[in-house]
N, CA, C and O atoms as a Tripos MOL2 file, in Angstrom:
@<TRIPOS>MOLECULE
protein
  224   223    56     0     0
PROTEIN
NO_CHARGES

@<TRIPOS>ATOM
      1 N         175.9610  120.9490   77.2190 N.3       1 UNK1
      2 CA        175.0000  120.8040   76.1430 C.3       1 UNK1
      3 C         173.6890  120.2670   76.7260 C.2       1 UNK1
      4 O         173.7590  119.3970   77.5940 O.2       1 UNK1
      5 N         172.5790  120.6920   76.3390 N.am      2 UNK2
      6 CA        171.6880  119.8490   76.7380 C.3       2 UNK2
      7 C         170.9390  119.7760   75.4380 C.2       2 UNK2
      8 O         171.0420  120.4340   74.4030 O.2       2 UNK2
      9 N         169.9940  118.5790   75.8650 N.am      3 UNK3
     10 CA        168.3530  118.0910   75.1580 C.3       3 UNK3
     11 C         167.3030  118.0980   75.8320 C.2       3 UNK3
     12 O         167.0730  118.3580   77.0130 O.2       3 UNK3
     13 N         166.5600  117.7300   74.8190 N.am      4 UNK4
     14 CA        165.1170  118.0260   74.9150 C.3       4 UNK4
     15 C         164.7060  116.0990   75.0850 C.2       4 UNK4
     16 O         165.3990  115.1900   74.6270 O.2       4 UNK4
     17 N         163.5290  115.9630   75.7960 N.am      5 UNK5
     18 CA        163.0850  114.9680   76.0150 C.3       5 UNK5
     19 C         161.7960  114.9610   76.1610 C.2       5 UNK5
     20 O         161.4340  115.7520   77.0320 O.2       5 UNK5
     21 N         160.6560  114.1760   75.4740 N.am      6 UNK6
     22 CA        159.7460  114.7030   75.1700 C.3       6 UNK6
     23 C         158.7560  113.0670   75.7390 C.2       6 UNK6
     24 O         158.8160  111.9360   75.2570 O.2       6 UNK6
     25 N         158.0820  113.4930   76.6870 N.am      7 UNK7
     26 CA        157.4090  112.0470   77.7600 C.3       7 UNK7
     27 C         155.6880  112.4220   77.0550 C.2       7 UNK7
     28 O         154.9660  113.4070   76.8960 O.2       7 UNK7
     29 N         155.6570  111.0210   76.8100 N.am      8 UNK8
     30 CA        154.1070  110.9580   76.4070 C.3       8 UNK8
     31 C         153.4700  109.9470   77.1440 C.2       8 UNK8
     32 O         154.1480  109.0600   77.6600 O.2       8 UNK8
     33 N         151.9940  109.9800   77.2790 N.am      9 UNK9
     34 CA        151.4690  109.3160   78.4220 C.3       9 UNK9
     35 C         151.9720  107.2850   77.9870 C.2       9 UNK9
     36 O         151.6800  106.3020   78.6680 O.2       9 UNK9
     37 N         152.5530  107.3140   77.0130 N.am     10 UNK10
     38 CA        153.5140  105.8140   76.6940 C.3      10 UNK10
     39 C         154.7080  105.5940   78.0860 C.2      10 UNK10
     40 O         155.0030  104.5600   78.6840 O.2      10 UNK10
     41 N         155.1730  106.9090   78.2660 N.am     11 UNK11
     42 CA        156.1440  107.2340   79.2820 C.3      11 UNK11
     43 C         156.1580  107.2980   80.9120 C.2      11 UNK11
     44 O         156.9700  106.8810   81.7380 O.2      11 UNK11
     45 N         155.2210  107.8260   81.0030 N.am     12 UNK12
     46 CA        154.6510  108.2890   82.1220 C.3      12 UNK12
     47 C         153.0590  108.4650   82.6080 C.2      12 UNK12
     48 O         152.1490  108.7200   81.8200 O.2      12 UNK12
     49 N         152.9000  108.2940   83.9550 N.am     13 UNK13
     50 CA        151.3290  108.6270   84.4080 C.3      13 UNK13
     51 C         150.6980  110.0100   84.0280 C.2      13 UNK13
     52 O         151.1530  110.9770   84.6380 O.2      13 UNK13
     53 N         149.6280  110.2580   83.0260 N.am     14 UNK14
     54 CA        149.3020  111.5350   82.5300 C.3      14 UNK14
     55 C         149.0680  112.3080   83.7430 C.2      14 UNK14
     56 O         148.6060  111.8150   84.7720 O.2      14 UNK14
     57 N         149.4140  113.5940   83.5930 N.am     15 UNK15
     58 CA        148.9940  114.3570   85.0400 C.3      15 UNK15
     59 C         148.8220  116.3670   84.0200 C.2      15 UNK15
     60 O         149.5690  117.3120   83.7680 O.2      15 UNK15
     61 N         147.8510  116.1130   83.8760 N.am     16 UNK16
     62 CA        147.1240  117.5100   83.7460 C.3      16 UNK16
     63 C         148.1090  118.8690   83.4830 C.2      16 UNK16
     64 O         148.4880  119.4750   82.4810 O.2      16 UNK16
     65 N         148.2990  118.9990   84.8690 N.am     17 UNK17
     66 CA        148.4880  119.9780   85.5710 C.3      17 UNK17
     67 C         150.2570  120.1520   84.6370 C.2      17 UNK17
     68 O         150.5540  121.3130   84.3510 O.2      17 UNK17
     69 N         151.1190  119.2200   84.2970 N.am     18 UNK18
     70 CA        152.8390  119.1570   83.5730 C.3      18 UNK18
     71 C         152.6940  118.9430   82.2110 C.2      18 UNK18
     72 O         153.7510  118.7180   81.6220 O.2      18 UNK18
     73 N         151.0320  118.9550   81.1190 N.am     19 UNK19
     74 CA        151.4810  118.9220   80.1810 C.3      19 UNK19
     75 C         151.6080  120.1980   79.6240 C.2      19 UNK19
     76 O         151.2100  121.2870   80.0370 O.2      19 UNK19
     77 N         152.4270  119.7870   78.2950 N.am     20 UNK20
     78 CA        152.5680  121.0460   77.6970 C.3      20 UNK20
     79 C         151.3150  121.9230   76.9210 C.2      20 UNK20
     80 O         151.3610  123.1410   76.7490 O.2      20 UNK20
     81 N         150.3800  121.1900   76.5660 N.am     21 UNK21
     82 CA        149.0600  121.8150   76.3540 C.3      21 UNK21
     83 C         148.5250  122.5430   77.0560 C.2      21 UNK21
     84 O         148.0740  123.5750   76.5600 O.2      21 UNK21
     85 N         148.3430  122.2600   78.6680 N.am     22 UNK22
     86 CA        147.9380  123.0880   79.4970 C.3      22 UNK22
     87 C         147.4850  124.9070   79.0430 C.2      22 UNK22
     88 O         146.4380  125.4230   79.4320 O.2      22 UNK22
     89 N         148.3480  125.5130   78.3220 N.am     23 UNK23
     90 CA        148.2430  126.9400   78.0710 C.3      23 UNK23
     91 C         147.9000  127.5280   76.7780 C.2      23 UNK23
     92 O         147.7490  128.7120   76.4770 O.2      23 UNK23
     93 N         147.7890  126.2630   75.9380 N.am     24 UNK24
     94 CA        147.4040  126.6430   74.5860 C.3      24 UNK24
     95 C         146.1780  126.2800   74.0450 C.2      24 UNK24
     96 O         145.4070  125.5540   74.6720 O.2      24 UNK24
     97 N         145.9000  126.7530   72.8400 N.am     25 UNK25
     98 CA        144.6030  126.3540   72.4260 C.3      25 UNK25
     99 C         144.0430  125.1300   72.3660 C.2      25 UNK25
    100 O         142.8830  125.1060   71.9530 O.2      25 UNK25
    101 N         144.6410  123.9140   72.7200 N.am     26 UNK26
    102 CA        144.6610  122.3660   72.1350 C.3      26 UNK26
    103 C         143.5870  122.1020   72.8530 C.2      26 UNK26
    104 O         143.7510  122.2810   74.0590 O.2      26 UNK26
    105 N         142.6160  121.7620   72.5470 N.am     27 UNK27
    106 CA        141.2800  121.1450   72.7350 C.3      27 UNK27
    107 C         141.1800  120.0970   73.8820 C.2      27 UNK27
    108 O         140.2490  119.2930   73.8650 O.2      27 UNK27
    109 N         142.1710  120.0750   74.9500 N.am     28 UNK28
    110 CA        141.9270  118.7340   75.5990 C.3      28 UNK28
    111 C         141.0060  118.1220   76.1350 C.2      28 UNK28
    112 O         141.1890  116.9390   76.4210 O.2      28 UNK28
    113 N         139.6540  118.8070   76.4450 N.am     29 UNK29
    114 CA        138.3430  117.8170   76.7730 C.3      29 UNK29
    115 C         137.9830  116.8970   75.1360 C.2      29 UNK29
    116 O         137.3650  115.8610   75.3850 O.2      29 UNK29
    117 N         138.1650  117.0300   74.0940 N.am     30 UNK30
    118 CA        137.9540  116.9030   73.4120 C.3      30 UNK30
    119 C         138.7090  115.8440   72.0670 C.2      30 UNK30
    120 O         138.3140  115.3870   70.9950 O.2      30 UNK30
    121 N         140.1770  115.7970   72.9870 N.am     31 UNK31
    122 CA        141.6120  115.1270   72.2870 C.3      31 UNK31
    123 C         142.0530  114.5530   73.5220 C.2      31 UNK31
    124 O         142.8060  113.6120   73.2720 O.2      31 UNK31
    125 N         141.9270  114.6960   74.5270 N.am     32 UNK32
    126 CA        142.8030  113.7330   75.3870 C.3      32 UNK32
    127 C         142.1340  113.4110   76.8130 C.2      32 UNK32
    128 O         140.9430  113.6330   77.0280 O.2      32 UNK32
    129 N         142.8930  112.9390   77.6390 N.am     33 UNK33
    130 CA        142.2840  112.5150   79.3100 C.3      33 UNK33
    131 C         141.7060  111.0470   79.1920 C.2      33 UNK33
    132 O         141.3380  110.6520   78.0850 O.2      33 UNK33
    133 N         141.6200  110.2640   80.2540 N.am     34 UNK34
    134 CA        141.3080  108.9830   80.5730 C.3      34 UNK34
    135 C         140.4780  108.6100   78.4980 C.2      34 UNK34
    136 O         140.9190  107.9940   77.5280 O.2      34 UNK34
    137 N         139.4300  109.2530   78.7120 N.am     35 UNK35
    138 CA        138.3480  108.8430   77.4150 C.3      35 UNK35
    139 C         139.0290  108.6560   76.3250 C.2      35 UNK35
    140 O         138.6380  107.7140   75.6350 O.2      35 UNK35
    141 N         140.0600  109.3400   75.8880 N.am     36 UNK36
    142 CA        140.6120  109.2570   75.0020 C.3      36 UNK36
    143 C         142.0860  108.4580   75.0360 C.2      36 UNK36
    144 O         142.8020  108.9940   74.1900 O.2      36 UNK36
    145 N         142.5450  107.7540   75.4730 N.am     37 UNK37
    146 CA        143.7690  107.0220   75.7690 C.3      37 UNK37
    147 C         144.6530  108.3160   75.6450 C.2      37 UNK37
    148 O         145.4750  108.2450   74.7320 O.2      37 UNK37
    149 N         144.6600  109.5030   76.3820 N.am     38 UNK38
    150 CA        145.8910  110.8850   76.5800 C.3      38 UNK38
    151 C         146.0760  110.8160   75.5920 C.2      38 UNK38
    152 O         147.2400  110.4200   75.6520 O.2      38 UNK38
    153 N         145.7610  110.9150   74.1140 N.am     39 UNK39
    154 CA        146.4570  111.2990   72.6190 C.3      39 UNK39
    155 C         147.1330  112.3240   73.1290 C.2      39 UNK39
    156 O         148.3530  112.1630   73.0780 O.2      39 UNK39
    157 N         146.7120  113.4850   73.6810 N.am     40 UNK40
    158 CA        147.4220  114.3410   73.4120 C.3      40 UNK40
    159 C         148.3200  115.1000   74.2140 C.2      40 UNK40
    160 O         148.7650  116.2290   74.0100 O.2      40 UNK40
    161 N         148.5780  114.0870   75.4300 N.am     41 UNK41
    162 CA        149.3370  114.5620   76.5840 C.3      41 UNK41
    163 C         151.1030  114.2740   75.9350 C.2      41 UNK41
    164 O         151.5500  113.3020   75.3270 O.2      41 UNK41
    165 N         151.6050  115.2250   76.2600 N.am     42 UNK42
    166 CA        152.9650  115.6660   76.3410 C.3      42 UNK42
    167 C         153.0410  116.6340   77.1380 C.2      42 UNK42
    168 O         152.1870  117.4710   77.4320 O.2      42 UNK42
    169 N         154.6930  116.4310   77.6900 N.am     43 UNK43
    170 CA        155.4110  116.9490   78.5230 C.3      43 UNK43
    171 C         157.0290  116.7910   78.0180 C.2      43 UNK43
    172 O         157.5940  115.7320   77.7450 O.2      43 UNK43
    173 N         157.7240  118.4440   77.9670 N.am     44 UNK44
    174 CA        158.6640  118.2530   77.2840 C.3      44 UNK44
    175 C         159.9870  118.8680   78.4280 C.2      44 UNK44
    176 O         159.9570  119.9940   78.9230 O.2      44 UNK44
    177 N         160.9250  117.9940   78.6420 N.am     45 UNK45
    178 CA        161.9870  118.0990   79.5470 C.3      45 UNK45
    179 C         163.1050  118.4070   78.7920 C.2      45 UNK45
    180 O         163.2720  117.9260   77.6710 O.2      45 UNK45
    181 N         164.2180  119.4950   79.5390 N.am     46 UNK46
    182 CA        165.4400  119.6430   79.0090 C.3      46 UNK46
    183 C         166.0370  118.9340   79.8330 C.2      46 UNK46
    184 O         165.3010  118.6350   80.7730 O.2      46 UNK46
    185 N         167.5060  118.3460   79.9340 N.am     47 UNK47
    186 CA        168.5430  117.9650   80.2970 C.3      47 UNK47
    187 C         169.5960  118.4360   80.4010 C.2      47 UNK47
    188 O         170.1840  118.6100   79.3330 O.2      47 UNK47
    189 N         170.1000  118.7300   81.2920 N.am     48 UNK48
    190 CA        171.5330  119.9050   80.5720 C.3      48 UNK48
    191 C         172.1450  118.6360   81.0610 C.2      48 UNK48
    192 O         171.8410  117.8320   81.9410 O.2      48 UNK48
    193 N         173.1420  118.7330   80.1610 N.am     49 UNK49
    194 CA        174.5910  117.1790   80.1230 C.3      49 UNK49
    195 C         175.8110  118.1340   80.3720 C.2      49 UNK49
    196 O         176.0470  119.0630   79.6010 O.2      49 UNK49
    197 N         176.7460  117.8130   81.7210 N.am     50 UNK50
    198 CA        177.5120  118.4580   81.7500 C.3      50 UNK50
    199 C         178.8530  118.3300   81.0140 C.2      50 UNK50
    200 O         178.9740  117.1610   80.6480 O.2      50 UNK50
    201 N         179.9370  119.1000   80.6450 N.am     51 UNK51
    202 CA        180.8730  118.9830   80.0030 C.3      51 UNK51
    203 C         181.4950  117.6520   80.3780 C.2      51 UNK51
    204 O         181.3560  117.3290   81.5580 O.2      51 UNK51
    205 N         181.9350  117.1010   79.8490 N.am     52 UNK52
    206 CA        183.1980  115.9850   80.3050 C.3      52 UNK52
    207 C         182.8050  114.7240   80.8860 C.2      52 UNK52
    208 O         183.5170  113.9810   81.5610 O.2      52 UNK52
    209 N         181.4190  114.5330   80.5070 N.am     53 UNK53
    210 CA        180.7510  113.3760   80.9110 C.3      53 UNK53
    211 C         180.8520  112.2880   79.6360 C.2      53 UNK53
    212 O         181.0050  112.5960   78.4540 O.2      53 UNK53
    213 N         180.7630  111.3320   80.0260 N.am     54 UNK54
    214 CA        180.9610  110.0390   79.2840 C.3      54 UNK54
    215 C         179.7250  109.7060   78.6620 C.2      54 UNK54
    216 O         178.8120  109.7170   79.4870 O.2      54 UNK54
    217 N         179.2790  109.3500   77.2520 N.am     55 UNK55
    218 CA        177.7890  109.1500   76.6790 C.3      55 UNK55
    219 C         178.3070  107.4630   76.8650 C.2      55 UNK55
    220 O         179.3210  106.8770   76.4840 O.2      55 UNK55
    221 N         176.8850  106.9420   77.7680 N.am     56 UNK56
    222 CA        176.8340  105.3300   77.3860 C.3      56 UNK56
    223 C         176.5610  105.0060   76.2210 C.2      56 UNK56
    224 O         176.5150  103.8170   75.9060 O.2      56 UNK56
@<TRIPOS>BOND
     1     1     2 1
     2     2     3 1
     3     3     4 2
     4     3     5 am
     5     5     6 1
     6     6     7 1
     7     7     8 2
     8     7     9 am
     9     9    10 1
    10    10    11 1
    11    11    12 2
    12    11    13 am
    13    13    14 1
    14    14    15 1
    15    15    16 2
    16    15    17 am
    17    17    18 1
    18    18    19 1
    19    19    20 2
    20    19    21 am
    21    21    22 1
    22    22    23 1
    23    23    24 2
    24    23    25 am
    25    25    26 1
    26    26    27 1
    27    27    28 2
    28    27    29 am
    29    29    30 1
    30    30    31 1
    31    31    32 2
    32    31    33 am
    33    33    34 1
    34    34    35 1
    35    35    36 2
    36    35    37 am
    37    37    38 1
    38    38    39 1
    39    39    40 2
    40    39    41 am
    41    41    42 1
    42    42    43 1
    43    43    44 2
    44    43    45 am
    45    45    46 1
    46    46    47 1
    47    47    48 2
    48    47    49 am
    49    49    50 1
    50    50    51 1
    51    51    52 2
    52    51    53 am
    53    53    54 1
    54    54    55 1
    55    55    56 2
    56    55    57 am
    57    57    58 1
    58    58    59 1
    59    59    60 2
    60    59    61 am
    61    61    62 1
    62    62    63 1
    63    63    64 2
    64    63    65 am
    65    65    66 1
    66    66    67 1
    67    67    68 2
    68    67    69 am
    69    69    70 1
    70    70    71 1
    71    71    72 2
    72    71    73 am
    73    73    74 1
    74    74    75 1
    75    75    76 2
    76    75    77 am
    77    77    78 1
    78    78    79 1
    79    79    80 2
    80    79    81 am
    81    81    82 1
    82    82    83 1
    83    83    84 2
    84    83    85 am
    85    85    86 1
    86    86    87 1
    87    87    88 2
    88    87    89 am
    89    89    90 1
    90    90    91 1
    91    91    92 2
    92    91    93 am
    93    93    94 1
    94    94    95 1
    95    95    96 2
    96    95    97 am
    97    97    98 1
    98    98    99 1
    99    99   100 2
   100    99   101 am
   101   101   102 1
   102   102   103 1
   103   103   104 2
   104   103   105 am
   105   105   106 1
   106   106   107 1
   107   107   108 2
   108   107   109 am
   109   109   110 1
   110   110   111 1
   111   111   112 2
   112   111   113 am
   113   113   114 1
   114   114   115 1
   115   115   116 2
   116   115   117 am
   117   117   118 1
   118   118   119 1
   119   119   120 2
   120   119   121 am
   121   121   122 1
   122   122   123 1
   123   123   124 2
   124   123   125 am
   125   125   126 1
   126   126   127 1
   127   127   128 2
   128   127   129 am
   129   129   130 1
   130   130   131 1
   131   131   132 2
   132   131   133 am
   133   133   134 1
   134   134   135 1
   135   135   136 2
   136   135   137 am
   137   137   138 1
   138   138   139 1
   139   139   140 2
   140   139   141 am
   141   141   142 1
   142   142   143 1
   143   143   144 2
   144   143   145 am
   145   145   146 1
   146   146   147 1
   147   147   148 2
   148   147   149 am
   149   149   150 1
   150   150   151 1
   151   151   152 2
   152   151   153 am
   153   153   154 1
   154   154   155 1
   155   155   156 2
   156   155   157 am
   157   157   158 1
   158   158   159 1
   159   159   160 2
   160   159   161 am
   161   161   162 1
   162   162   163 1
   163   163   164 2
   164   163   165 am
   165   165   166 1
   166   166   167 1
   167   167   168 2
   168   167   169 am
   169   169   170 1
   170   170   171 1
   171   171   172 2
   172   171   173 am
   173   173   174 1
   174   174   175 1
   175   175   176 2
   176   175   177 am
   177   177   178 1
   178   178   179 1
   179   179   180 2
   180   179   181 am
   181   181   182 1
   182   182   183 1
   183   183   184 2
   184   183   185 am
   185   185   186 1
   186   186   187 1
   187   187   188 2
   188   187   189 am
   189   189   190 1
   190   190   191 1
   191   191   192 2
   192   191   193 am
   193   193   194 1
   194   194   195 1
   195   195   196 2
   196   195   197 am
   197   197   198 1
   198   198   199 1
   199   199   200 2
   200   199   201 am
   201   201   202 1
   202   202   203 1
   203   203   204 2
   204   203   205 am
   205   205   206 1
   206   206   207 1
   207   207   208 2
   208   207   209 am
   209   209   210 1
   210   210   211 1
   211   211   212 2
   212   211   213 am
   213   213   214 1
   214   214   215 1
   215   215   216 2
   216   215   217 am
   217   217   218 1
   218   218   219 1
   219   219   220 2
   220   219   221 am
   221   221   222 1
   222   222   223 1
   223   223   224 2
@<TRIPOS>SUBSTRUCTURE
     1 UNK1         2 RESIDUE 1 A UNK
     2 UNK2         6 RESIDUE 1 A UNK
     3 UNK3        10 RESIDUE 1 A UNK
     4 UNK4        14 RESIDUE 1 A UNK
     5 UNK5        18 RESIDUE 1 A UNK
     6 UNK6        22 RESIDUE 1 A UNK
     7 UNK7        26 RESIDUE 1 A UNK
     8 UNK8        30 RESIDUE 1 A UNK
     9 UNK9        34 RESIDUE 1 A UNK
    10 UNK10       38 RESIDUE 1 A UNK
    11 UNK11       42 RESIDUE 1 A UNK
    12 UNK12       46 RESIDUE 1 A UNK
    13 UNK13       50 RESIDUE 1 A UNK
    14 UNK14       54 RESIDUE 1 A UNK
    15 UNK15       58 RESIDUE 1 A UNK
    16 UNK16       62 RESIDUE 1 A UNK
    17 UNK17       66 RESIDUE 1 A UNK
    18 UNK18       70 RESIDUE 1 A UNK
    19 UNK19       74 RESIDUE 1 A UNK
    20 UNK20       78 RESIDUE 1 A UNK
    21 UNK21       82 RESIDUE 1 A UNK
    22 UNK22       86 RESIDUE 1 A UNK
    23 UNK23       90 RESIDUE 1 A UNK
    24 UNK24       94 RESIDUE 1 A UNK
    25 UNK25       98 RESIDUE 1 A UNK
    26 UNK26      102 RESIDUE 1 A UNK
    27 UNK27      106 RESIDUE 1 A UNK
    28 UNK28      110 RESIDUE 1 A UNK
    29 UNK29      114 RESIDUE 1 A UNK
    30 UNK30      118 RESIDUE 1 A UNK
    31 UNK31      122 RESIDUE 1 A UNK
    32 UNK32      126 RESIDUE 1 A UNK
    33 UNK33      130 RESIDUE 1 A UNK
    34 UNK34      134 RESIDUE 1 A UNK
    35 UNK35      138 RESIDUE 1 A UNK
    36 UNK36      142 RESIDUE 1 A UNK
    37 UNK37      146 RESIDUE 1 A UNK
    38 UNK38      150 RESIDUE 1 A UNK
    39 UNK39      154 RESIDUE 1 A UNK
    40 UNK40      158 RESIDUE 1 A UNK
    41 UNK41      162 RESIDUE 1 A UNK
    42 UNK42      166 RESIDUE 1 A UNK
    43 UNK43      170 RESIDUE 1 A UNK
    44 UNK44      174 RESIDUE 1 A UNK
    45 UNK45      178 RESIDUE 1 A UNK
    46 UNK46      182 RESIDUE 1 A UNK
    47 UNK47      186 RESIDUE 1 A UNK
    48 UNK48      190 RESIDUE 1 A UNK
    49 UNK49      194 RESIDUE 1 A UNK
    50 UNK50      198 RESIDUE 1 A UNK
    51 UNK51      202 RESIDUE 1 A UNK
    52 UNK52      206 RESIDUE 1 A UNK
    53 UNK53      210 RESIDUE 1 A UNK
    54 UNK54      214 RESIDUE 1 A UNK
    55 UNK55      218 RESIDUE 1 A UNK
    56 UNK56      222 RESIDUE 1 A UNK
């Protein structure tokens, strides 16, 4: 099974180049980067969890 995990610059060091905006229309000179505290940086990770593993 896996999930989705979804890192916002709360999470992690913003880096351009891994968010998910990168390819879409989202305005980022304009909504995010240093000036704007990254509002709008996300980056979204799957996990695959393998069968027969133990949830802490």
């Amino acid at each position: 099974m896996a999930r989705e995990v979804i890192y916002t610059a709360d999470d992690e060091e913003p880096d351009c180049s891994r968010c998910e905006h990168v390819c879409d229309d989202f305005l980022c000179v304009k909504r995010c980067g240093a000036e704007h505290g990254w509002g709008g940086y996300e980056r979204v990770e799957i996990l695959e969890e393998s069968e027969g593993k133990d949830n802490e």
